[in-house]
N, C-alpha and C positions, 0 to 999 in steps of 0.2 A: 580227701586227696586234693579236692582243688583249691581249699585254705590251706594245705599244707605248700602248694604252687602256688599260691599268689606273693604268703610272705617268703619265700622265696624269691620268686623276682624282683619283689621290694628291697631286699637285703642286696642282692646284685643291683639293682637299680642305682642305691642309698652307699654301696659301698666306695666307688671312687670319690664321690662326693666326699664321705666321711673323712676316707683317710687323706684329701686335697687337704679340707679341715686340720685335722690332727698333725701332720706331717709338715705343713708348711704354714699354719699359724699358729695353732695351740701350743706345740713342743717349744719352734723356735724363740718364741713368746715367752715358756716358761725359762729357757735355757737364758736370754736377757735378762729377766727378773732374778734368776739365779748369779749370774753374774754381779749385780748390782750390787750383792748385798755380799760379796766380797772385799774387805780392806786389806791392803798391802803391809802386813810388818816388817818385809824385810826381801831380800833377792827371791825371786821363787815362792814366799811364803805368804799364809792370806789368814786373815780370821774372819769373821762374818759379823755383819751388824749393818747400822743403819747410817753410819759415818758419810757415807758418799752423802747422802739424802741432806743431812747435817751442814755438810762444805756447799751442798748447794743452798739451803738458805742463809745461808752467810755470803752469800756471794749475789751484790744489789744488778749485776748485768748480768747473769743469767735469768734472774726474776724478769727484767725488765725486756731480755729478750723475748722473754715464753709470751710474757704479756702482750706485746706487740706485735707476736707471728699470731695471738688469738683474735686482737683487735683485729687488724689485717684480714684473718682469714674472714669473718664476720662481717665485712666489708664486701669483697669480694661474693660470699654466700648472696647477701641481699642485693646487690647488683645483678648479681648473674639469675634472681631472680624474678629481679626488674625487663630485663631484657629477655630473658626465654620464654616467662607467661604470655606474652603477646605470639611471639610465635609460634610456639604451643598451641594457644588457642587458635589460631589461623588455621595450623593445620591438622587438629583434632575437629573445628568445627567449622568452619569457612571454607576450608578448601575442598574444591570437586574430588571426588572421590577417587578419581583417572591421575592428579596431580598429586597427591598427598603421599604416594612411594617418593616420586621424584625429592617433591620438597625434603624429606625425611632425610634422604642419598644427601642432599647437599647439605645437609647439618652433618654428617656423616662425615665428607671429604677431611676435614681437618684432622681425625684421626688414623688416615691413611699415612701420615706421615710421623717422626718421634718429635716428644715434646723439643730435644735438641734442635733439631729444623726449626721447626715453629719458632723459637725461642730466636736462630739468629737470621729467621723471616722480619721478625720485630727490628733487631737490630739493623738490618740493612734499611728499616722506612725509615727508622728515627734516628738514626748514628748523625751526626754533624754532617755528612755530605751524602747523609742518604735520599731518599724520594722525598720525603714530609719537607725539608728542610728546603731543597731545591724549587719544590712546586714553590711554598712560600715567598723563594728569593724571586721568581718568575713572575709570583701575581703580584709585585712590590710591596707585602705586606713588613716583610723584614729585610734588612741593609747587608746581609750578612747571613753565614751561614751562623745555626743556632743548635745545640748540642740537646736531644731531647732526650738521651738514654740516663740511667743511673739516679733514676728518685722513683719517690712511691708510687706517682699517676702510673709512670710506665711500667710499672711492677703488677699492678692490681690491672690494668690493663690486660699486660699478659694473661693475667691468671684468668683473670672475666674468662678472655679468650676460649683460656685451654678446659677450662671449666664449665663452661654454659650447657654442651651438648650432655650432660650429666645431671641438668635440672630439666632440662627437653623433655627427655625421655621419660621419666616420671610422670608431667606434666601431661603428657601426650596420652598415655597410658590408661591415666584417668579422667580426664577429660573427654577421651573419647565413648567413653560408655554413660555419658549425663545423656538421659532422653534431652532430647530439642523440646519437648512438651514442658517440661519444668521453664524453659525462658519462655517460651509462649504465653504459660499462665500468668505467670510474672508480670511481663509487657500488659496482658489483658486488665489485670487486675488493676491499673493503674501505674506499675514502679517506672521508677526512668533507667536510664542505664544504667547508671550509679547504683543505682539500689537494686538492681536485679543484680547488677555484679558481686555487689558488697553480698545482699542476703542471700544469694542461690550460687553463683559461680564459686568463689571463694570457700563458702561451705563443704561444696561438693568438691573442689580441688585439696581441701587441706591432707587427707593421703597421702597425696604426689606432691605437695609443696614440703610437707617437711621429710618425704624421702628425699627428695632432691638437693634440701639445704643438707639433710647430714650426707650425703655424699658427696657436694660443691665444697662442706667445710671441712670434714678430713682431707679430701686429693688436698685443697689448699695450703691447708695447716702439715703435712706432710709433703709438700712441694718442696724440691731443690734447685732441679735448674734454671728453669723459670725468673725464680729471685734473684738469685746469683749472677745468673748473665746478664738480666735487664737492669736491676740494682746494683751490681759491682761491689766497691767496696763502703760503700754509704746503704747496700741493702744489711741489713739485723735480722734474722731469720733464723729461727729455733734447730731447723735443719743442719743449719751449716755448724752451728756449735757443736751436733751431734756428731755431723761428719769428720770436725778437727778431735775431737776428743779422740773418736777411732785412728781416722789415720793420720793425723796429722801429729798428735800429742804420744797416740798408740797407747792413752789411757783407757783402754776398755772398758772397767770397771765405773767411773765418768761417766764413758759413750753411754754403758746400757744405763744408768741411772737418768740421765737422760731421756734415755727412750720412751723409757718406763713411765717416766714425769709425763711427756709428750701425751703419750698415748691416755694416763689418767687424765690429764686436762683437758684433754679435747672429748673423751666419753663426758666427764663432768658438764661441761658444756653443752653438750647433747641430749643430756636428762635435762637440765634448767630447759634447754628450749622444749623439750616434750612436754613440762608442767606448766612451762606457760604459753603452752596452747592446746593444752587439755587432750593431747593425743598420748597413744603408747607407743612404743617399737611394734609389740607386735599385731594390734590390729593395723596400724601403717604398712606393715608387712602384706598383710593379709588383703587389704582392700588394694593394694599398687600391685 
């Protein structure tokens, strides 16, 4: 009876989950992919193949977008990596244990608000007469107001931005369960920083460093607004092609060919980084 009660509760437990899963990734997923691989002969009428797939590699600026939204996101990943491990470790291992909810809170605040906000947060420092541009004209570094929005810096900017508390938390996660006696031994043994970082920290973080890049590099590589309103019309972003195909073009068939691409490219990407750094998905799962 009370294995007959337990998988039970696990089935109710397991069950919203599941159909969260099924219902609003697996299906719609498949129903994209379904789409894809329909071609237009005629008003109303469709036949099935790989034709979409075809037009897109015949076509050198969709290649060269995809390319670019993956360099970019890849960017932004190692950045927001560069910047959260330090404060990760401050507040999995430095900080008083009284202060370490607080610090946490305030990596938190930025997602109180929508990435929309956040986005024309950015544009009101940087626009030609916003703060960035004025302090400047103030401390006479420039003669003139200077337009900072609408190129890549400001783009990967944002994104760091909107990105960073997503390799945190990972970081934090596993960071915080490293005994303090593993750097101690380290330090004792002779290492310097460097070398207790590189051979003990680093080791013991890898987990939570490559959860955190595959979650900084899809949100990125799946990013819309962001780009769009900090890049303007000089941003090239995998997204927006997707978005005009749908609504712009109302070529659906396109759109989810697209998607499709999108979402292969960026898993593919996500295996090469897991082989070359000798991790899995799902022990990374397992130890974060």
């Amino acid at each position: 009876m009370r294995s007959d009660a337990g998988k039970l509760s696990l089935i109710l437990l397991m069950a919203p989950f599941a159909l969260w899963i099924l219902l609003l990734i697996v299906l719609p997923q498949l129903g994209i992919g379904y789409v894809s691989l329909r071609e237009k002969v005629g008003p109303g009428q469709f036949t099935f193949g790989f034709g979409n797939y075809l037009d897109f590699l015949g076509e050198p600026i969709y290649w060269n977008t995809l390319l670019r939204t993956a360099w970019m996101s890849i960017l932004v990943t190692i950045l927001a990596l560069l910047v959260g491990f330090p404060v990760a470790y401050y507040i999995a291992k430095m900080a008083r244990q009284r202060s370490r909810a607080a610090l946490f809170l305030l990596c938190l605040i930025p997602l109180w608000v929508s990435d929309l906000v956040r986005a024309f947060g950015w544009i009101v420092l940087l626009r030609e007469t916003g703060l960035v541009s004025g302090a400047l004209q103030w401390a006479g570094l420039i003669s003139g107001p200077v337009e900072l929005l609408y190129n890549d810096v400001t783009v990967v900017i944002g994104l760091v931005y909107t990105v960073v508390l997503f390799m945190i938390v990972p970081l934090v996660s596993t960071l915080d369960g490293m005994d303090d006696a593993l750097l101690e031994a380290g330090y004792n043994l002779g290492g310097s920083r460097l070398t207790v970082f590189r051979r003990i920290i680093v080791p013991y973080a890898m987990p939570g460093i490559v959860a955190g890049c595959i979650i900084t590099f899809m949100l990125t590589a799946g990013s819309y607004l962001t780009p769009i309103l900090l890049g303007g019309k000089n941003s090239s972003w995998f997204t927006e092609q997707i978005y005009n195909q749908f609504i712009t073009r109302y070529n659906w068939e396109a759109g989810a060919t697209f998607g499709v691409l999108l979402l292969g490219f960026t898993s593919l990407v996500i295996w090469l980084g897991l082989k070359l750094t000798g991790q899995s998905l799902a022990t990374t799962v397992a130890k974060d």
